[in-house]
C-alpha positions as CSV (number, residue, x, y, z in Angstrom):
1,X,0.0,0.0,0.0
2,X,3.1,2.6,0.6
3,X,4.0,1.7,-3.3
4,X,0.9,3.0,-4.4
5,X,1.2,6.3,-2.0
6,X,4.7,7.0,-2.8
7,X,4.7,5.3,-6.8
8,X,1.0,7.1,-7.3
9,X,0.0,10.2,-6.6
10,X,-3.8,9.8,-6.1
11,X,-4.9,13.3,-6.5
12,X,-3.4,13.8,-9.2
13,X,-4.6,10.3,-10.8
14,X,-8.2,10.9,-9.7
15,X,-7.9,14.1,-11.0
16,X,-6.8,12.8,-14.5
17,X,-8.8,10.0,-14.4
18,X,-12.1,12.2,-14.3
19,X,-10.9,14.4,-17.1
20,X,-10.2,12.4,-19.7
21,X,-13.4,9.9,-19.1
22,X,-15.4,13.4,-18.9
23,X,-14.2,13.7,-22.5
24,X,-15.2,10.3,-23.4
25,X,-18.6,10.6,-21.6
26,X,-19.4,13.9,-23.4
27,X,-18.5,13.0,-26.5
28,X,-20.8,9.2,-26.9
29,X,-23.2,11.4,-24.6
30,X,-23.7,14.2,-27.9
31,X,-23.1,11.0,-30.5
32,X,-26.0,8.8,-28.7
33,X,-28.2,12.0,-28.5
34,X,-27.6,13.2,-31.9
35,X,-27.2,10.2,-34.1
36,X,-28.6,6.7,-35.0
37,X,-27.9,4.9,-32.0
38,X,-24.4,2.5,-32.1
39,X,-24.1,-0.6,-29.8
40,X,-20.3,0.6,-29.9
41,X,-21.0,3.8,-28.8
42,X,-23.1,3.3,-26.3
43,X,-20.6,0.2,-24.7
44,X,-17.9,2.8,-24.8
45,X,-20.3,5.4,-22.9
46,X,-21.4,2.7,-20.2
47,X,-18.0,0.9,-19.8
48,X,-16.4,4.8,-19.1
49,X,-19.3,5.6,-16.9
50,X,-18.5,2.8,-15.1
51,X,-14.8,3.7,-14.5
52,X,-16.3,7.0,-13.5
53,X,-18.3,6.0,-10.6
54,X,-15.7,4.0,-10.0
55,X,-13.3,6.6,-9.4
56,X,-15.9,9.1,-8.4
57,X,-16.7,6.1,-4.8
58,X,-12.6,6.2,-4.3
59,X,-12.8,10.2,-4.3
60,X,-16.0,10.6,-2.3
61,X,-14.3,7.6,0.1
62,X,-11.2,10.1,0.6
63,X,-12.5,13.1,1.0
64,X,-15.6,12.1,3.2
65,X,-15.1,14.8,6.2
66,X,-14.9,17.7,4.2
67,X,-17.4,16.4,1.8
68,X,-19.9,16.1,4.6
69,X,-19.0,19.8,5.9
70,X,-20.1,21.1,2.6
71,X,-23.0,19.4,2.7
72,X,-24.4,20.7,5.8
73,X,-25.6,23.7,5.6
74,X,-25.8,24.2,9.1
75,X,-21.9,25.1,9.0
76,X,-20.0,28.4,8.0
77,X,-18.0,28.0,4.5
78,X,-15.6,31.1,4.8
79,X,-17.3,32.5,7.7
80,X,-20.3,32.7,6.2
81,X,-23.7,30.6,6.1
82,X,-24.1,29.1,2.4
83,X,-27.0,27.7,0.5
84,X,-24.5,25.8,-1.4
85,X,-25.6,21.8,-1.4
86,X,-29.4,23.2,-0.9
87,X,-29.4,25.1,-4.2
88,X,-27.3,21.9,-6.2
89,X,-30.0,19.5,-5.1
90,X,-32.6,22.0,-6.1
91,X,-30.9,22.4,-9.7
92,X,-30.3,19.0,-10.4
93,X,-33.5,17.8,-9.1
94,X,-35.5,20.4,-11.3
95,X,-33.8,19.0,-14.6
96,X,-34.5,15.0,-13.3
97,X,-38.6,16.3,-13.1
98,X,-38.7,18.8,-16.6
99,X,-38.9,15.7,-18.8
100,X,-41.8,14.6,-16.9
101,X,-43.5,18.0,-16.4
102,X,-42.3,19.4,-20.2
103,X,-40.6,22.3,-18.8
104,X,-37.9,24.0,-20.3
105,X,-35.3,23.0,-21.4
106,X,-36.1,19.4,-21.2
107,X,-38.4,19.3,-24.7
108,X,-36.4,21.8,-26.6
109,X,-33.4,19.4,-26.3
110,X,-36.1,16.5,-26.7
111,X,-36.9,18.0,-30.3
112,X,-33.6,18.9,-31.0
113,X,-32.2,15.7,-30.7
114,X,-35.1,13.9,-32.7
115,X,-33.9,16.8,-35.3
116,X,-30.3,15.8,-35.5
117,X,-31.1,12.0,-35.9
118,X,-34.0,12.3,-38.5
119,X,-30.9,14.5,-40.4
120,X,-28.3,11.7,-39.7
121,X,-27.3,10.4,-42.8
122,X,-24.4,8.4,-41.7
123,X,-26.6,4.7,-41.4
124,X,-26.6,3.5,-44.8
125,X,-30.0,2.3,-45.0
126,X,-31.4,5.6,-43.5
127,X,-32.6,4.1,-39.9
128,X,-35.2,6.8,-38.8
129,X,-38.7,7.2,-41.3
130,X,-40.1,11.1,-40.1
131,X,-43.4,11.1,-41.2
132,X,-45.6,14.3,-40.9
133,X,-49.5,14.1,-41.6
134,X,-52.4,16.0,-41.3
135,X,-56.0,13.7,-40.2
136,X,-58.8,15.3,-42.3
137,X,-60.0,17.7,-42.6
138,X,-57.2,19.3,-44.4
139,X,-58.0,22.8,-41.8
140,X,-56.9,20.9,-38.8
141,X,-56.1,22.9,-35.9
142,X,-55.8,20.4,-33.2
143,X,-52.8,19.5,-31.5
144,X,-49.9,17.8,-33.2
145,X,-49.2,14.4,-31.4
146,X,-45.6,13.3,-31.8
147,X,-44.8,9.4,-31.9
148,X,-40.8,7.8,-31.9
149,X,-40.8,4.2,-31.9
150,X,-37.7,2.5,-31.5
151,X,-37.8,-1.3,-33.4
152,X,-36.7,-4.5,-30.8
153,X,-34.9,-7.1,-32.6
154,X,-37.9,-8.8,-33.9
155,X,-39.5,-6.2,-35.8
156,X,-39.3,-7.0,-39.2
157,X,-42.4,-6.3,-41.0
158,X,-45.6,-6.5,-37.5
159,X,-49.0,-5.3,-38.4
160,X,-50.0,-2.0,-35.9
161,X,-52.2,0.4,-34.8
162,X,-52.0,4.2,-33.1
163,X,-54.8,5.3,-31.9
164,X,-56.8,7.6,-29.7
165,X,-59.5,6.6,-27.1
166,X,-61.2,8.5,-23.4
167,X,-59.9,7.1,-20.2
168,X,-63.1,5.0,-19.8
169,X,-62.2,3.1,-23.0
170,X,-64.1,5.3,-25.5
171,X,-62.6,4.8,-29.1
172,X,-62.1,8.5,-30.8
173,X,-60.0,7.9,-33.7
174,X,-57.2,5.8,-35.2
175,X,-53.8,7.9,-35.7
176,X,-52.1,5.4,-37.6
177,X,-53.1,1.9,-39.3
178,X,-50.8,-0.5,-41.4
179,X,-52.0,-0.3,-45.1
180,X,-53.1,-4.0,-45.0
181,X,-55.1,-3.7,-41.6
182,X,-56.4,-0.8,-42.6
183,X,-57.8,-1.8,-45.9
184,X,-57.8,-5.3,-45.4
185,X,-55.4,-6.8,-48.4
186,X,-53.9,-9.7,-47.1
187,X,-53.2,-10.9,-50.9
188,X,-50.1,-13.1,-49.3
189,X,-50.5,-16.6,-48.9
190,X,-48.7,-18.7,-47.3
191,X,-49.3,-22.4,-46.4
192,X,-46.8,-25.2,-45.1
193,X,-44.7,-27.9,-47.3
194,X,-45.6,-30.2,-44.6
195,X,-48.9,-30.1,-42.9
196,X,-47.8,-32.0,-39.7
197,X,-44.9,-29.6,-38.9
198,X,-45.1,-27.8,-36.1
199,X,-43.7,-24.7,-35.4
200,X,-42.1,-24.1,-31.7
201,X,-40.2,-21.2,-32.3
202,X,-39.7,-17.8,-34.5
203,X,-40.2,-19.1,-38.2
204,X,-38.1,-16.1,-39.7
205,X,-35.6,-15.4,-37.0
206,X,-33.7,-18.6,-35.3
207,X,-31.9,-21.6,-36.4
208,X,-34.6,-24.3,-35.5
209,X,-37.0,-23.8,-38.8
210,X,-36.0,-22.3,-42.3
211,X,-38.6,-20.6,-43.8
212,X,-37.8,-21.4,-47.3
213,X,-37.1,-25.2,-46.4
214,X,-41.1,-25.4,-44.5
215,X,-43.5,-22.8,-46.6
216,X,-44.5,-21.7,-49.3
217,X,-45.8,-18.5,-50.6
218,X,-47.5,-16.9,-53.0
219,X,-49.8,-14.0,-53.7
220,X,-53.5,-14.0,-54.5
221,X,-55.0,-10.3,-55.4
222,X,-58.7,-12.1,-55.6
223,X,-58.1,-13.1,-51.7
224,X,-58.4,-8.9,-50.7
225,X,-61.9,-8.5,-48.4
226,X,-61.9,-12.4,-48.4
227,X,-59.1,-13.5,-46.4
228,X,-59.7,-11.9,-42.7
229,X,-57.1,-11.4,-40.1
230,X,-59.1,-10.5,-37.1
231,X,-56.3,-12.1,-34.7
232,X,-54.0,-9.2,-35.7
233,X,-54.7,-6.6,-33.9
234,X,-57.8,-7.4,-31.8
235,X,-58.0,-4.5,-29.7
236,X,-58.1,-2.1,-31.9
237,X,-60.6,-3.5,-34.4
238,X,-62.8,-4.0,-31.9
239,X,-62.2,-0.5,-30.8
240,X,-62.9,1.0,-34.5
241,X,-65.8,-1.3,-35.0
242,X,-65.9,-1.8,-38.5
243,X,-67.7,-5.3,-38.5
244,X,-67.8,-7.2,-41.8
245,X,-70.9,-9.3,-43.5
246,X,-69.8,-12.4,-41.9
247,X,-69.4,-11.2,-37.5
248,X,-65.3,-10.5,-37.9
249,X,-64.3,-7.1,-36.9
250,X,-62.6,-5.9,-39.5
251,X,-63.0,-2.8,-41.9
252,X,-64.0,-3.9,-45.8
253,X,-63.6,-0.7,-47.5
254,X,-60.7,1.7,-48.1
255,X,-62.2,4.9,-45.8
256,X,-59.1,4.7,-43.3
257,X,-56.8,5.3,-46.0
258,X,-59.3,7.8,-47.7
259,X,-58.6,9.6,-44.4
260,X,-55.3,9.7,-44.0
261,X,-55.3,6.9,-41.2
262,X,-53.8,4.2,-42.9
263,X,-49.9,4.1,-44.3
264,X,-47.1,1.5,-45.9
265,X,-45.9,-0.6,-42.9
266,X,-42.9,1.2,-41.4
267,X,-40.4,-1.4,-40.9
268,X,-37.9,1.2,-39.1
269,X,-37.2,3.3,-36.5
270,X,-39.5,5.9,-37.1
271,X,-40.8,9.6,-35.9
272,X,-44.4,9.7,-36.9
273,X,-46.4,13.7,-36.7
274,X,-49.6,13.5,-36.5
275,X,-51.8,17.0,-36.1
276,X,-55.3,16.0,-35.0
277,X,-58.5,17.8,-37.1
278,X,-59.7,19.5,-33.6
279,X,-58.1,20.8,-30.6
280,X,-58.8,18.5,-27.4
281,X,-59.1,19.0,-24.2
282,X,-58.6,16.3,-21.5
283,X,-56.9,13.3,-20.4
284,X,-57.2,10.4,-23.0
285,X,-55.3,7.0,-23.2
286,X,-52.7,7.1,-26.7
287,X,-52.5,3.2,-27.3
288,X,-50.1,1.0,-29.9
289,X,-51.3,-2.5,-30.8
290,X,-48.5,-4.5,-32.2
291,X,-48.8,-8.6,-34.0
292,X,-45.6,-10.5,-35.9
293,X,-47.0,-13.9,-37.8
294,X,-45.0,-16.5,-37.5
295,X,-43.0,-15.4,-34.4
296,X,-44.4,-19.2,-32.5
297,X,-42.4,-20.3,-29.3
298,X,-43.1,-23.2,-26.8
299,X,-46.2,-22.5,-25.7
300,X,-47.9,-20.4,-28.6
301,X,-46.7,-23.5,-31.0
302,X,-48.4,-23.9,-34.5
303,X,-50.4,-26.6,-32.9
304,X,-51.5,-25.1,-29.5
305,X,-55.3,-24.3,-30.2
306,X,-56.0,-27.1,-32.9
307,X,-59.6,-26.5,-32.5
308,X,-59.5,-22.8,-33.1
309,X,-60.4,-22.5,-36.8
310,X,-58.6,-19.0,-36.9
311,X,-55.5,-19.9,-34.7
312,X,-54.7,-22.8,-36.6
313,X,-56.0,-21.1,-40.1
314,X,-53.5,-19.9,-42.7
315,X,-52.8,-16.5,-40.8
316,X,-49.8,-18.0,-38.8
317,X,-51.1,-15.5,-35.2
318,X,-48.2,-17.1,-33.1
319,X,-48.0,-15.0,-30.4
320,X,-50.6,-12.6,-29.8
321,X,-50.7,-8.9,-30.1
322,X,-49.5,-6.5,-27.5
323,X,-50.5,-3.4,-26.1
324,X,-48.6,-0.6,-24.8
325,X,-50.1,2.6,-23.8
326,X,-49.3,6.3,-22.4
327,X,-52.1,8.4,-20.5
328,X,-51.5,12.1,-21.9
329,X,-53.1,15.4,-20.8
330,X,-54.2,17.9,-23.4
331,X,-54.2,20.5,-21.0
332,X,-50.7,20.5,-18.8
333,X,-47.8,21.6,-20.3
334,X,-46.0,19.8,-23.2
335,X,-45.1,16.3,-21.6
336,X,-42.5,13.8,-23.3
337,X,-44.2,10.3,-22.2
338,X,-43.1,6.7,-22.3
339,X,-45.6,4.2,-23.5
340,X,-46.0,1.2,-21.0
341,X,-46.7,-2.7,-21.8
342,X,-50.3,-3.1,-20.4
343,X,-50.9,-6.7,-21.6
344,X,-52.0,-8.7,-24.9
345,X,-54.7,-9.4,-27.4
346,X,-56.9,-12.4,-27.8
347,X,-54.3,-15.1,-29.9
348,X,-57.5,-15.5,-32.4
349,X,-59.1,-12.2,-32.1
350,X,-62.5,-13.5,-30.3
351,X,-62.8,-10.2,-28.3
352,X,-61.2,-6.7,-27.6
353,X,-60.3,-7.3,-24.3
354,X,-56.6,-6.4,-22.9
355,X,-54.8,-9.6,-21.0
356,X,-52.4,-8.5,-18.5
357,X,-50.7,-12.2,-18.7
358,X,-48.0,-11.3,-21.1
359,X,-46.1,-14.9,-19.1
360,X,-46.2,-17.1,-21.9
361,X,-44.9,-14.5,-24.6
362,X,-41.3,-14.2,-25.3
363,X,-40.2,-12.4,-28.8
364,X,-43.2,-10.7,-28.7
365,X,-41.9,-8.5,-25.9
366,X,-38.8,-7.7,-28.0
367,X,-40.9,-6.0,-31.1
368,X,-40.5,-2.7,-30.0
369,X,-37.8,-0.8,-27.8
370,X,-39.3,2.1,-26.5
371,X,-42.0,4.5,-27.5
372,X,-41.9,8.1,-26.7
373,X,-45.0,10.1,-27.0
374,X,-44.9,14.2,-26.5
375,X,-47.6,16.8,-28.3
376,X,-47.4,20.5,-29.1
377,X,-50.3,22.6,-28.8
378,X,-52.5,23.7,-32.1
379,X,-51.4,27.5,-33.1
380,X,-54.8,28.7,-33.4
């Protein structure tokens, strides 16, 4: 231990230390806020955080009795009483709560950063879709609703809905709706090579089943209106309530995409503006309702409800839909949200009801990252 005090001067090391792992930290800090996000980046950034707490203990550990007299502020700091530590608690605490509250500067950096990714050019495939539309009528003047999702690792090409309804569960209007949902043109068939197979795990992502080895697919335009995927997002076609000839909820005409609710499936990370035709006022419940075919594990296996015509038909459910939702306030101050897993769909679309059992799902979970919901208000 003398080495180290004599070999290592630890003030000065410390010192050092902090510096250049400040650098580091600020510099994946402004790269993860401004660009496409990088699994190198952020290791770097957490590995040097680490080191910095790290470091920060050891300091804190050294320097404990005059640490603790500047944080009381019961004691004189150059013969003086100070509101010092009162006033840094009071700062840092105010910039924890702005994100929550939408004060300032907490969504102005919120934008900013959407801002400098949507502008990133430097992912090949260009990672982040902005989309910007107006629901009819063209006039809107309601608020605009902001919507980031971040993909999970399974999201390749899921069927989903955005949409508005009251805290009681009363459906007001769809923000967003996957072109094939939304007009219902599931032209895509797909069947298996061999009927007995069963499926216990993801078809298209995995190394137990190889999609081109077990089905087959081709595409039948005549199938649009006839081939019904009321499993796919349950939820939220029993919220919209569009009920075709033969029971299923599901709409059989085009009006969603007539009115600007329905869109190409967005297989990215996207940022999705949506201003609403009329300013409201209120809490109301924003949900997302999100399916994947074919993503079947141990328990949802290909052959788990054989007496469940739709189940076991030639939509390949798998895993049922999930629901996440964010509870936002029309009439506070702009508020950044997070949306929150609340629970699942029916696997064959029977009812609307949300299941809070998410036990047996497992890929399903890892569909989306995250999902950031924030609003500005209308200018009129």
């Amino acid at each position: 231990m003398s080495f180290f005090k004599s070999r290592l001067p630890t003030r000065a090391f410390i010192g050092g230390a902090l510096f250049f792992a400040f650098l580091v930290m600020l510099i994946t800090s402004f790269l993860l806020f401004s660009q496409q996000h990088s699994n190198l980046i952020a290791l770097i950034h957490t590995l040097i955080g680490i080191v910095m707490v790290v470091i920060v203990i050891w300091h804190l550990v050294k320097n404990s009795k005059p640490l603790m007299q500047y944080l009381n502020p019961l004691k004189k700091h150059g013969g003086k009483y100070t509101f010092t530590f009162p006033l840094a608690i009071l700062i840092i605490t105010y910039f924890v709560v702005s994100p929550f509250l939408g004060l300032s500067p907490a969504m102005e950096v919120y934008r900013l950063g959407q801002s400098l990714k949507a502008a990133d050019k430097g992912a090949a495939n260009e990672e982040y879709v902005v989309i910007e539309r107006t629901l009819m009528p063209e006039n809107a003047d309601g608020q605009t609703i902001s919507i980031e999702l971040k993909k999970g690792p399974y999201f390749l090409w899921p069927q989903y809905a955005i949409w508005l309804e009251t805290v009681t569960g009363e459906f007001v209007q769809p923000l967003y709706v996957t072109s094939a949902i939304g007009t219902n043109n599931f032209t895509n068939k797909v069947s298996k090579k061999d009927p007995s197979q069963v499926f216990t795990s993801h078809v298209m992502i995995g190394a137990n089943v190889n999609p081109e080895d077990s089905l087959i697919g081709r595409e039948e335009r005549e199938s649009k209106d006839t081939r019904m995927r009321p499993e796919s997002l349950p939820v939220f076609l029993h919220q919209l309530g569009m009920q075709a000839k033969n029971g299923l909820f599901v709409p059989t005409d085009d009006s969603l995409s007539i009115d600007g609710f329905s869109g190409a499936t967005m297989t990215d990370n996207f940022n999705y503006h949506v201003t609403l035709p009329n300013s409201l006022s209120g809490q109301y419940r924003i949900r997302l309702e999100v399916n994947h075919s074919f993503d079947f594990n141990e328990y949802y296996s290909s052959d788990r409800f054989p007496d469940d015509p739709v189940y076991s038909g030639d939509g390949f459910s798998a895993q049922p839909s999930v629901l996440y939702q964010a509870l936002i306030d029309f009439d506070k101050p702009e508020q950044l949200l997070k949306m929150q897993l609340i629970g699942r769909g029916h696997h064959s679309g029977r009812n609307g009801e949300v299941y809070q059992d998410v036990s047996n799902l497992t890929t399903a979970l890892q569909l989306v990252e995250r999902v950031l919901v924030s609003f500005k208000q209308s200018n009129s």
